[in-house]
N, C-alpha and C positions, 0 to 999 in steps of 0.2 A: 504493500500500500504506500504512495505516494501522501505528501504534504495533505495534499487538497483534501484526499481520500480519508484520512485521520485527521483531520478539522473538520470532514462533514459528520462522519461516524461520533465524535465530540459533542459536537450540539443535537445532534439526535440524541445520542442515549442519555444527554444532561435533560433536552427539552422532553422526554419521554417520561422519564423518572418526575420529572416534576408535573406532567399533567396526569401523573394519577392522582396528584393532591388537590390540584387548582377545581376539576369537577367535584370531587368529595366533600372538599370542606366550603365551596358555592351552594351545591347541594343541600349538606345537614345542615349550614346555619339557618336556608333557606325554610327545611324541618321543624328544629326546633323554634325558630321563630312563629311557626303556625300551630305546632305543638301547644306553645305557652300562651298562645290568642286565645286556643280553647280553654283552655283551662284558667283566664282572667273571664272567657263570656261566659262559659258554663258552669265554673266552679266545681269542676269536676277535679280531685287531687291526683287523679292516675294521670290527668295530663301535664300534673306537674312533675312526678315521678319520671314519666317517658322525656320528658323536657330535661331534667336533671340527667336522666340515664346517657340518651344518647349526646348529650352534650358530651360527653367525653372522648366518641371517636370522632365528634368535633374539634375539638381544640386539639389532638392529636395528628390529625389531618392538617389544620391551620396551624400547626407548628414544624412541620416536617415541610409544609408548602413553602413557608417564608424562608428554609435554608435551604432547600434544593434551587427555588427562585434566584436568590441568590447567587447561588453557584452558575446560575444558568447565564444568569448576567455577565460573570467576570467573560464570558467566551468572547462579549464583542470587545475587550479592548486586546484579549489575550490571541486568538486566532484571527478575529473579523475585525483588523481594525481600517482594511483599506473600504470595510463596506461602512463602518464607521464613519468613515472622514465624509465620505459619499453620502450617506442617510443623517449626518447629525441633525443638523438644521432640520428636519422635518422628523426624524425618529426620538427625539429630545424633548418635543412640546407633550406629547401625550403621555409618554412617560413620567414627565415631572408633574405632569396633573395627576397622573396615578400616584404617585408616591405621595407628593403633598397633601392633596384631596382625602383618596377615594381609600389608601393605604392608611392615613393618618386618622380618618373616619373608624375605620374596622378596627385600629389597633386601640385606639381611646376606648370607643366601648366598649369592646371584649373586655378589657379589665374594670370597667363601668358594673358589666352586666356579672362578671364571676364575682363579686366581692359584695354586689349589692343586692342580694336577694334579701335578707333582714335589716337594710337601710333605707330602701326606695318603697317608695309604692307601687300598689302591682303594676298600673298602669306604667308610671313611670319608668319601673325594669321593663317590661315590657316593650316601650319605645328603645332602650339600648341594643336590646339584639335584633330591631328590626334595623336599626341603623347599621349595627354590625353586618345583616342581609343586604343591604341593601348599597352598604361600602363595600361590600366585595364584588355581587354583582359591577360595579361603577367600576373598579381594578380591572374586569375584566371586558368592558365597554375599550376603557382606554387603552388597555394592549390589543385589542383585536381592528381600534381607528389605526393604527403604526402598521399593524399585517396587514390590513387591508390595502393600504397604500400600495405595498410590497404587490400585493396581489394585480391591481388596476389604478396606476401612479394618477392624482387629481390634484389640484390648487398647487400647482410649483412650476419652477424654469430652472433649466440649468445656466448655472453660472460658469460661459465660457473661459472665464480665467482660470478657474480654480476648479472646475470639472468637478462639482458639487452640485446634489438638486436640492434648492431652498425653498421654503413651505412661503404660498403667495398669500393664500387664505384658509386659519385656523377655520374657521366655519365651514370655506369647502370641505375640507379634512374631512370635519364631522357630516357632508353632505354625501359621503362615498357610497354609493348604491350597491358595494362591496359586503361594506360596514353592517346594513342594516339588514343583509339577508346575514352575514355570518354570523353575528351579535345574536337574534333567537333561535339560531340552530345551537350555537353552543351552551348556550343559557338552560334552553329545554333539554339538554345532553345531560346537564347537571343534575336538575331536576329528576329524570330517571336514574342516575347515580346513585343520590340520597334514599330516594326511595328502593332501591331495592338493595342496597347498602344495608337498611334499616329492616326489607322483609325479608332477606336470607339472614342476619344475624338472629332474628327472629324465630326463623323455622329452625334454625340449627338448635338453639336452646329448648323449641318444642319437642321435637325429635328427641333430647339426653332427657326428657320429664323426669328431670333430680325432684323439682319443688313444684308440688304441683299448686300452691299459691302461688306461684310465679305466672302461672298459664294466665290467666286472664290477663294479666300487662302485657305478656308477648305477643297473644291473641290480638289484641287492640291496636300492638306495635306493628302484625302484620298487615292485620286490614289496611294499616295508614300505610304503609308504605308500597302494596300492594296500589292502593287507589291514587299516590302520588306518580308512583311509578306509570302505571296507565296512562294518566294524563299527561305526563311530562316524553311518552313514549307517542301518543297519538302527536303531539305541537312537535315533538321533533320531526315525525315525516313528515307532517305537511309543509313545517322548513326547509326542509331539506329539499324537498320537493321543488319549491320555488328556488333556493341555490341553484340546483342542477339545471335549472333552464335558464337561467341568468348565465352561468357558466359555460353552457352549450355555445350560445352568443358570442360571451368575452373569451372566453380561451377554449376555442374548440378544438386542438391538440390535446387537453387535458380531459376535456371530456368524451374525444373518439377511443382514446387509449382506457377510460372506464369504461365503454361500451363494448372493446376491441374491435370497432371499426378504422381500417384502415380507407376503405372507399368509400363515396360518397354516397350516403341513404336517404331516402326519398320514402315521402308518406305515401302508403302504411307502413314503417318499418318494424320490421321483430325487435324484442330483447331478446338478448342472449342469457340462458343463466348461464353457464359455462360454454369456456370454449379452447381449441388450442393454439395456441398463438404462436406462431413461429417468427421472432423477432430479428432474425438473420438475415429471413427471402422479405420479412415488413409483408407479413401475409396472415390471414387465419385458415387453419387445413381445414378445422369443421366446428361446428359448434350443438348445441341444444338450444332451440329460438321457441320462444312465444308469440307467435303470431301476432304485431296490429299490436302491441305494450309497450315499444316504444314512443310508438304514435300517439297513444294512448296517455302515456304521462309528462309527455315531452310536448305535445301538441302538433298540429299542422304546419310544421316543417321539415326542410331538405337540414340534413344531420351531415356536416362536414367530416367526410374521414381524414387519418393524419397524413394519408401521400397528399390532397389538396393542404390541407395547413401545414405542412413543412413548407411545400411549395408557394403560400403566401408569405412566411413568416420569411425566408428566403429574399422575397421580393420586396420586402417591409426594410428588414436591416441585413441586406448583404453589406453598403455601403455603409456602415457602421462597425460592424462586427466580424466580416469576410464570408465570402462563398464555404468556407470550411465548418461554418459552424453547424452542431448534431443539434436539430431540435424537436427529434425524439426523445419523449421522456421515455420514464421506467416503468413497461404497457403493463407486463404480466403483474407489477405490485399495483398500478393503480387498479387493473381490469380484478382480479380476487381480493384487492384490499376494498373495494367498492361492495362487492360482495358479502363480507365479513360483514362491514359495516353495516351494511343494509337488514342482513341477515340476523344479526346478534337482536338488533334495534327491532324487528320483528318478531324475533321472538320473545321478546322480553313480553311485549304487550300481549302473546300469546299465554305465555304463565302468569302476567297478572288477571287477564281474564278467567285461565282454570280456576286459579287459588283465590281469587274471590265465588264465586261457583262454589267452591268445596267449603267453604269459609262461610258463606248463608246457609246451606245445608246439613252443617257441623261433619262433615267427613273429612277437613284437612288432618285429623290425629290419627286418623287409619291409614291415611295416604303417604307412607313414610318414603317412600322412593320420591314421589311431590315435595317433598318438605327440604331428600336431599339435593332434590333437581334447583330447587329455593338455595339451598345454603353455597352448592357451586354456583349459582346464577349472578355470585354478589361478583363474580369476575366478569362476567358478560359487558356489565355497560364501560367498563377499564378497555375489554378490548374492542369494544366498539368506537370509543371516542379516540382511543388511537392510532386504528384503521384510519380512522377520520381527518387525523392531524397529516398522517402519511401522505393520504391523496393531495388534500389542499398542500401542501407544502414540495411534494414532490412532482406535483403536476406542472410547478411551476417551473420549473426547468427549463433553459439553463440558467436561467435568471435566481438572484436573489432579488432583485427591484423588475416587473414584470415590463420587458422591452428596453429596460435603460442600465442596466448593469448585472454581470454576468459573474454567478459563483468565481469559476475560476477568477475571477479580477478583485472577490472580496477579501481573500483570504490575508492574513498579515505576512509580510516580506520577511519578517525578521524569524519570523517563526522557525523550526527544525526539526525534522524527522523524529531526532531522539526526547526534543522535549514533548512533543505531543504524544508519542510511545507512552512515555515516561507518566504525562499527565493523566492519559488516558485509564491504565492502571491502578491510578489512585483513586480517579473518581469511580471509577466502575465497583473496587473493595469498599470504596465509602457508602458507594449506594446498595450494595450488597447486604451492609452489614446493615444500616437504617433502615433497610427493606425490611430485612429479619425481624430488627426491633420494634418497628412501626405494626407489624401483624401478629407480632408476641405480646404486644402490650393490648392492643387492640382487644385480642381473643382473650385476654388475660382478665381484662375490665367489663368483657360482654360474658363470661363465665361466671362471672361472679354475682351479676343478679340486681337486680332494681334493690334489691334492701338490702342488701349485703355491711354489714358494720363490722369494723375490727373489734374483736372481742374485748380486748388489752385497752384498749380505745375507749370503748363503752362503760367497761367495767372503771375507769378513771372519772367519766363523767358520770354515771351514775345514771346509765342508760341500760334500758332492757336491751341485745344486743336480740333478742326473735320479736322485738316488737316488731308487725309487718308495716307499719307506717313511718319506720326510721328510713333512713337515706345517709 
């Protein structure tokens, strides 16, 4: 592997490791935030208890997100700094509103909201974790206005001296029609996260019935997260939906190579659910087609395959960039990572439909293969939303700024084979071992039980340590 090839493999596996956090902890705050609305309008205590519970693989998510984030950052000054010098002026403004803002919002009330449940009133806590909701949502507004750009370049010029593109107009920014299809795909991505976060942690503690006082909270805890999940599963495809035809338009290379069309399709065209692709002769040998479904979701249009969009994008910046450049992207990972995506996201909403089903007719406890299809299920929406990251990101190809500036030319000069070797191996044993601890502690804290009190503890306070309404 060359330079390039160990700075790209870098930010992927940094940008990977960190968006299993960024949906998670969007997600549950998102949860308990609604969680704790019921239980101020109903006065119901179990949804205080499920509020207190799963708040913990909250703040464990939103703490492992802020250091991986982190790390994720140092890539642009350490590997990307010539895409750096290229993107400041326009990749600077939305980040510093993330940080100042939307960062500084989340980070004040989370410690608002863990410290004041016996000093606020309810309503009043109640407003800190919706701010805290509603400051993370805003975090991830302003990092996806910066990708968007990246994605469909709006409000800027380059400045021929300095071979920089400078942001003309913050409002256009916020105007990218980029922006505001990717912003509720990912958003609803979260949403299905939390909730089935919340009803596979669920089914797995139903499944060990240690305590069977426990069963009614988990029971409660799956419905919600079962009906969160749903809903957050239906607004993603119809997102997603709308993306894809946006996409078909703006960068139809990225979207002939998720269809694995290489020629040009004319309504009615088929989808394909699978196909084989042979990327050598830029050909498909054969596929399995659904008749009239791409037509069908795509609409009444001629569907650009990639020999025509090579051969525009050719015609667009030969004079730019040279007759030499490949701008075929990576068909077989976006044509089955499209797949996955779609796939996982569809059947989530298929187990939240069973498991509500089994859940009104009280047979989810007989249903133990259901419960363990639930407990694996809590990986489903991780590798859905990273499918997800893979397409958008690698569709874009060869660009890192979409038309105006080219991976290879991002990478830092100064960089070296052996230090990114070198780095690479440290971050991968770092996120290894965080990996480990982040689902040890996790399964550690969801084993233990909505009323779970340290003995030693209790017995200091002067606490019944089986009362079932301790916490």
């Amino acid at each position: 592997m060359d330079v390039l090839s160990l700075a790209r493999f870098q930010f992927g596996m940094t940008t990977v490791f960190h968006f299993f956090f960024v949906p998670l902890s969007i997600g549950l705050g998102f949860a308990i935030a609604i969680m704790q609305t019921l239980y101020v309008v109903k006065k119901d205590e179990m949804y205080k208890d499920m509020t207190k519970f799963w708040s913990k693989l909250f703040l464990l998510g939103f703490a492992v997100g802020v250091v991986t984030g982190i790390i994720q950052e140092f890539q642009f000054g350490m590997n990307w700094s010539e895409y750096s010098r290229f993107m400041g002026d326009i990749f600077g403004a939305p980040l510093a509103v993330e940080a100042l803002l939307a960062f500084f919002l989340e980070s004040t009330f989370i410690g608002l909201w863990m410290f004041g449940w016996d000093k606020f009133n309810k309503k009043l806590h109640l407003l800190c974790i919706w701010l805290v909701a509603i400051g993370s949502m805003l975090s991830a507004l302003w990092i996806l206005a910066a990708n968007s750009f990246m994605q469909n370049p709006v409000a800027y010029h380059i400045n021929e001296a300095t071979n920089r593109a400078e942001l003309t107009s913050f409002v256009g920014l916020l105007k990218n029609p980029q922006l505001w299809l990717q912003f509720p795909h990912v958003i609803f991505g979260t949403i299905v996260t939390g909730g089935f976060v919340i009803a596979g942690s669920s089914a797995w503690m139903m499944m060990k019935k240690k305590n069977k006082e426990e069963l009614p909270f988990f029971r409660r805890s799956l419905k919600f997260g079962l009906v969160m999940g749903l809903v957050g599963s239906i607004l993603t495809i119809g997102a997603g939906h709308q993306q894809m035809i946006y996409v078909a338009k703006d960068q139809p290379m990225k979207f002939a190579a998720m269809e694995g069309i290489y020629e040009d399709t004319t309504a009615p065209a088929p989808w394909s659910l699978i196909s084989g692709i042979d990327t050598k002769e830029k050909k498909t040998d054969w596929s399995i087609e659904v008749p009239y479904l791409l037509t069908l979701l795509g609409g009444e249009q001629q569907y650009i395959g990639m020999d025509e969009a090579n051969k525009q994008l050719h015609e667009q910046h030969d004079a730019q960039f040279g007759e030499d450049m490949d701008y075929f992207v990576p068909v077989k990972t976006l044509f089955w990572g499209f797949r996955f995506m779609a796939g996982f996201g569809t059947l989530l909403a298929l187990m939240a439909v069973i498991g509500l089903y089994l859940l009104k007719n009280n047979r989810i406890l007989k249903m133990k293969w259901f419960l363990l299809l639930l407990t694996v299920g809590i990986t489903f929406p991780f590798i859905s939303n990273t499918f997800g990251w893979l397409i958008t990101e690698l569709g874009r190809a060869p660009w890192t700024v979409y038309g105006l500036f080219t991976i290879a030319d991002s990478v830092s000069p100064s960089v070296t084979w052996g230090n990114l070797l070198f780095s690479n191996i440290i971050y991968f044993s770092l996120f290894l071992v965080l990996g480990f601890v982040m689902v040890a502690m996790a399964k550690r804290e969801i084993a233990k039980g909505p009323y779970y009190v340290d003995e030693s503890e209790a017995k200091k306070d002067g606490i019944d340590p089986f009362a079932k309404e301790v916490f």
